[in-house]
N, C-alpha and C positions, 0 to 999 in steps of 0.2 A: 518434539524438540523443546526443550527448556532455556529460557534467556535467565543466564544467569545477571549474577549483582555488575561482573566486569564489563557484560557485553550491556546491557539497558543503556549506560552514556554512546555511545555509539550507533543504537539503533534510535534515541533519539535526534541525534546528529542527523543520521539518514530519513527518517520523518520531516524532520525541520528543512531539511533541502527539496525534498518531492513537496512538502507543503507551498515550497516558493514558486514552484512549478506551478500547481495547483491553482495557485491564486493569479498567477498571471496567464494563465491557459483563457484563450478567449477572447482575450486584448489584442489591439493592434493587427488581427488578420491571422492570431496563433489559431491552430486545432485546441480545442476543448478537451480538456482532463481529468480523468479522474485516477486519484492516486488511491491505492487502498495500504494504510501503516502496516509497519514490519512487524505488526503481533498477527493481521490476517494470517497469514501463511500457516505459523505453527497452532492457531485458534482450529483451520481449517483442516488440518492433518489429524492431531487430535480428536477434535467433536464433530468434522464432519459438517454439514449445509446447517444441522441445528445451531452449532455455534456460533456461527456469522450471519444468518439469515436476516436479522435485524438490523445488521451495518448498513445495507442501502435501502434502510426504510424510506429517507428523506430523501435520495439521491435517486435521480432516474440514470443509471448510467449505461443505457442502451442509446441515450442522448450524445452520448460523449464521442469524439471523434477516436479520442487513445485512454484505454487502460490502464495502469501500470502495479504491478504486486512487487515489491522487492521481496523477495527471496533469500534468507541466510539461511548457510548450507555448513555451518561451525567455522569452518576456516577463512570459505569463502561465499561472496555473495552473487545472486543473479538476477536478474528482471524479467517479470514476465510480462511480454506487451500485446495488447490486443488492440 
């Protein structure tokens, strides 16, 4: 799957929001999160564990309470939650 030039403003949009989450994951008595951006998905389709292997080099997220991979599917989007 290819991000085209239309869809990039919007998958930023979606980044910029799970990022909000992110940072407040952990506070105040929340579950702990980790988000993975909206290029994992088509990185991991493509290339496979080679191509993303390196993304949680600094991150232990076996640590994490919840997961979350957003997922764009062209038209529409999904989440994937662990």
């Amino acid at each position: 799957m290819r991000v085209t030039y239309c869809c990039y403003d919007l998958f930023q949009v979606v980044n910029f929001y799970f990022n909000l989450i992110q940072d407040r994951s952990g506070k105040d008595d929340l579950p702990s999160v980790y988000v993975f951006n909206t290029f994992f998905y088509p990185k991991i389709m493509k290339d496979g564990h080679k191509g993303v292997r390196r993304w949680t080099k600094a991150v232990d997220i076996f640590s994490k309470d919840i997961i979350l991979i957003p997922i764009h599917l062209g038209m529409h989007w999904c989440l994937a939650v662990s």
